[in-house]
Every structure is written in C-alpha cells, then in structure tokens.
N, CA and C of each residue as an Amber inpcrd file, in Angstrom:
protein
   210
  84.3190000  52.4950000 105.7920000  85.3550000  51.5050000 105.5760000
  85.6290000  51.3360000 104.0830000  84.3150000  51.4320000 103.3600000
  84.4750000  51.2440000 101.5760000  85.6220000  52.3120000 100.9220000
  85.8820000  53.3210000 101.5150000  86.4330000  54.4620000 101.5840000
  87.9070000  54.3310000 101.5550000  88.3240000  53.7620000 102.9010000
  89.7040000  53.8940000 103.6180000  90.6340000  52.8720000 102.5470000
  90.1850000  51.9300000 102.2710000  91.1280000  50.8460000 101.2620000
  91.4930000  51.8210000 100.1580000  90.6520000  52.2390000  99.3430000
  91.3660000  52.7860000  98.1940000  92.2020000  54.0350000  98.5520000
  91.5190000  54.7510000  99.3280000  92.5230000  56.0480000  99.9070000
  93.5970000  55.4980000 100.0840000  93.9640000  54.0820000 100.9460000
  95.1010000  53.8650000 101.4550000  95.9550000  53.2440000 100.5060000
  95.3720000  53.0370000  99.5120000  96.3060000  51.9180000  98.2920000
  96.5920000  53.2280000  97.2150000  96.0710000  54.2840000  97.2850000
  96.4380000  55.5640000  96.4600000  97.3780000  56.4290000  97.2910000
  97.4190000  56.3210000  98.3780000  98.9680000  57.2770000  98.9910000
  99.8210000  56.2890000  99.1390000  99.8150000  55.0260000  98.9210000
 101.2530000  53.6950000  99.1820000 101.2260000  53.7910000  97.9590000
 100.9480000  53.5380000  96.9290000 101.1340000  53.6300000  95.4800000
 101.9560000  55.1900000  95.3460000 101.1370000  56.4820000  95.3190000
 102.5290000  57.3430000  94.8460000 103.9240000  57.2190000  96.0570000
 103.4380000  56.5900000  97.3980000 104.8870000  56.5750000  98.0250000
 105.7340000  55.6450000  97.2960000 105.4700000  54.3430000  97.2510000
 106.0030000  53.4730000  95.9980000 106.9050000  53.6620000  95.1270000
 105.9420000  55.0460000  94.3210000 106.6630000  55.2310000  93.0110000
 107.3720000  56.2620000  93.3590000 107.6880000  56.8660000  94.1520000
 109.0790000  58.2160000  94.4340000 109.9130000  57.3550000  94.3050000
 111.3560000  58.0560000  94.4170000 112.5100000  57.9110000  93.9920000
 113.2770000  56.5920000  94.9530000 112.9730000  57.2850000  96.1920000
 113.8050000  56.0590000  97.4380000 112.7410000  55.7500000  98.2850000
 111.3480000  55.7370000  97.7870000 110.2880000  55.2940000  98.5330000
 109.9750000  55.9790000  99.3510000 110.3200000  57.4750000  99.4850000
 110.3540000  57.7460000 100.6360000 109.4360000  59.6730000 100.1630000
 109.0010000  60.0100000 100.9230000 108.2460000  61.6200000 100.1610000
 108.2850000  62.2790000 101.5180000 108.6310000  63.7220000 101.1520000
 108.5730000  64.8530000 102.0720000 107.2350000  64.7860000 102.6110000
 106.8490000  64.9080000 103.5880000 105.4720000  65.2310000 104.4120000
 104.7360000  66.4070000 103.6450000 105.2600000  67.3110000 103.1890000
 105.2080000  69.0480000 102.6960000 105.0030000  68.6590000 101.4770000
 105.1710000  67.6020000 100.7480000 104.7740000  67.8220000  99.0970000
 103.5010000  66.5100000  99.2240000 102.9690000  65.7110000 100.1550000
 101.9160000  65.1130000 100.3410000 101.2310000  66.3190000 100.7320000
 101.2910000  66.9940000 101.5620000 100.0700000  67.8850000 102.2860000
  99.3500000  68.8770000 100.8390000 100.7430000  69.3450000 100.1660000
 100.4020000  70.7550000  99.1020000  99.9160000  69.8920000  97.7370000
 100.5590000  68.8450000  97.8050000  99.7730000  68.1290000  96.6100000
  98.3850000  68.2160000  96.1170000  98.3430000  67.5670000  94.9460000
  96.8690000  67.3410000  94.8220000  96.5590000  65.9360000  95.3700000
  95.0730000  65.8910000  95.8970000  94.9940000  64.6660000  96.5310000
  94.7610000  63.4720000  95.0420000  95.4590000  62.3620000  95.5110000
  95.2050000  60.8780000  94.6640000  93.8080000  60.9800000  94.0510000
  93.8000000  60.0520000  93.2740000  92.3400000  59.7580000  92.9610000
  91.7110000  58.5570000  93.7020000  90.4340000  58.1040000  94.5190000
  90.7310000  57.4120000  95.3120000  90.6580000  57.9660000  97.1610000
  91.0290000  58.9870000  97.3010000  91.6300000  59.1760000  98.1690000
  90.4510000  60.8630000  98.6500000  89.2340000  59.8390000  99.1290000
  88.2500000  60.6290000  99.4020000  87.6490000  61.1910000 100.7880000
  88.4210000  60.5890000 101.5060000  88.3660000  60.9200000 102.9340000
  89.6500000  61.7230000 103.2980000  90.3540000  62.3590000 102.5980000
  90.9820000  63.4550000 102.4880000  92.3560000  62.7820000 103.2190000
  93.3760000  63.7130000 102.3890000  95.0170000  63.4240000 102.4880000
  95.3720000  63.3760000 104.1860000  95.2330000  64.1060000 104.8040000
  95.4840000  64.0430000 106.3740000  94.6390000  62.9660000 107.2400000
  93.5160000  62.6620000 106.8130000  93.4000000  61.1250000 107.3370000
  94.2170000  60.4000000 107.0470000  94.3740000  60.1080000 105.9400000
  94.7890000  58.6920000 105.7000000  96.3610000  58.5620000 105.5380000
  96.8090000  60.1160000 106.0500000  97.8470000  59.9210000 106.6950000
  98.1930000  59.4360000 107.7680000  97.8720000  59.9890000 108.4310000
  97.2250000  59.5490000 110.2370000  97.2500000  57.8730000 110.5180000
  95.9750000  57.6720000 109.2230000  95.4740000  56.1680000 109.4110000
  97.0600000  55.1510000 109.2610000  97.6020000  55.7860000 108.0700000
  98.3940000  54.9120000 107.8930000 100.1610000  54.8960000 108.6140000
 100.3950000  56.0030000 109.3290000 101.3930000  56.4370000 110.3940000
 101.2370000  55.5080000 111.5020000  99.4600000  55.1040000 111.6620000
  99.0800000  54.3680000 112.8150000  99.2450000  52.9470000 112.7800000
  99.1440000  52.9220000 111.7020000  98.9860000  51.5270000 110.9470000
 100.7970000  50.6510000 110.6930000 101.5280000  51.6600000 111.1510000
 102.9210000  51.6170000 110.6880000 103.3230000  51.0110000 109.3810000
 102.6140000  51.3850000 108.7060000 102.7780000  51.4590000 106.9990000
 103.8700000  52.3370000 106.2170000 103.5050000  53.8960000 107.2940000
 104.4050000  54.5840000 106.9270000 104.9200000  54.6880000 108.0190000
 106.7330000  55.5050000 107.7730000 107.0050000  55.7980000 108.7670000
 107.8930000  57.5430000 109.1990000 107.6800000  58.1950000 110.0910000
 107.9030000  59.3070000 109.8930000 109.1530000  59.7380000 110.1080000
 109.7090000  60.6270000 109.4130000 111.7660000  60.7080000 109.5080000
 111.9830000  62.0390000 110.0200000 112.1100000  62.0060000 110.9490000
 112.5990000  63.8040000 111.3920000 113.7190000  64.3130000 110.2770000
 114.1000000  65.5490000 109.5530000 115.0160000  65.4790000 108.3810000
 114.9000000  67.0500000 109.4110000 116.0690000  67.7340000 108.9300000
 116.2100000  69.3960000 108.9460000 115.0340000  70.2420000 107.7800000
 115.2060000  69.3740000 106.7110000 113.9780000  70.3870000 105.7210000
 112.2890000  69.5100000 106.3920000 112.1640000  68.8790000 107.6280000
 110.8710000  68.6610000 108.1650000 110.8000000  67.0910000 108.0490000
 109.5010000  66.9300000 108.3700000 109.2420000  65.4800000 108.6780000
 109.3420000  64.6330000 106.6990000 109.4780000  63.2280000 106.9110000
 109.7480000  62.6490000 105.3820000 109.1210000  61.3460000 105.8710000
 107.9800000  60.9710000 104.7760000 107.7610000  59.8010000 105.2230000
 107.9890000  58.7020000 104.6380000 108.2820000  57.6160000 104.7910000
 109.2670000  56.7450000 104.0740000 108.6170000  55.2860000 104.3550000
 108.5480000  54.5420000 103.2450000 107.2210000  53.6990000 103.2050000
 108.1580000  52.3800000 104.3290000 107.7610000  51.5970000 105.0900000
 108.0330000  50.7440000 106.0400000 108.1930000  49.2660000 105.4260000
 109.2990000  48.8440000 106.1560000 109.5750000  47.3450000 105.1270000
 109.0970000  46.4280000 106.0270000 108.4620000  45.4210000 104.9840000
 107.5460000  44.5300000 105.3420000 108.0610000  43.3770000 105.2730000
C-alpha cells in the first residue's frame, strides 16, 4: 500500500501536466517510468482506470487516456 500512493500521484501528475490533460496510452507504456512509480507503469495503470481517475478514449491512433473531472 506504501507503494501505490506515490506511484499513483506520479502518473496523475505527468497526466496533469500534458497539454489537454489527456496522454496517448503508447507514450505512457514506452516511456520511462516516473520516479515514485515502483510497482511498475501497467499497474498503476490498471489501478487507476479502476479507480476512474483515468479515463480511457478509443482514438484511431489507439487508446488516450484523459485524466477524469472531479
């Protein structure tokens, strides 16, 4: 659990800071992972898809995930 908070406050933070809040699925996966973010990028994707934090956008260039308004 000590784990999952910072992982999860280091992939909402660079979603955050993109352009329209929003990031290709494909440049999270090839990225380098956050710092923080130690239980690896595809968990805490998962975690947070589940969590409806994020949310996933079918696009023609693939899935985009686009941070969820609160």
């Amino acid at each position: 659990v000590t784990a999952l908070s910072p992982g999860r406050r280091a992939l909402l933070s660079l979603v955050r800071r993109s352009r329209h809040r929003e990031v290709p699925l494909r440049d999270l996966q090839r990225g380098k992972t956050p710092p923080g973010a130690r239980l690896g990028v595809p968990f805490l994707l998962h975690d947070l898809l589940g969590a409806q934090q994020l949310l996933s956008v079918p696009t023609a260039a693939g899935p985009l995930l686009r941070l969820a308004e609160s």
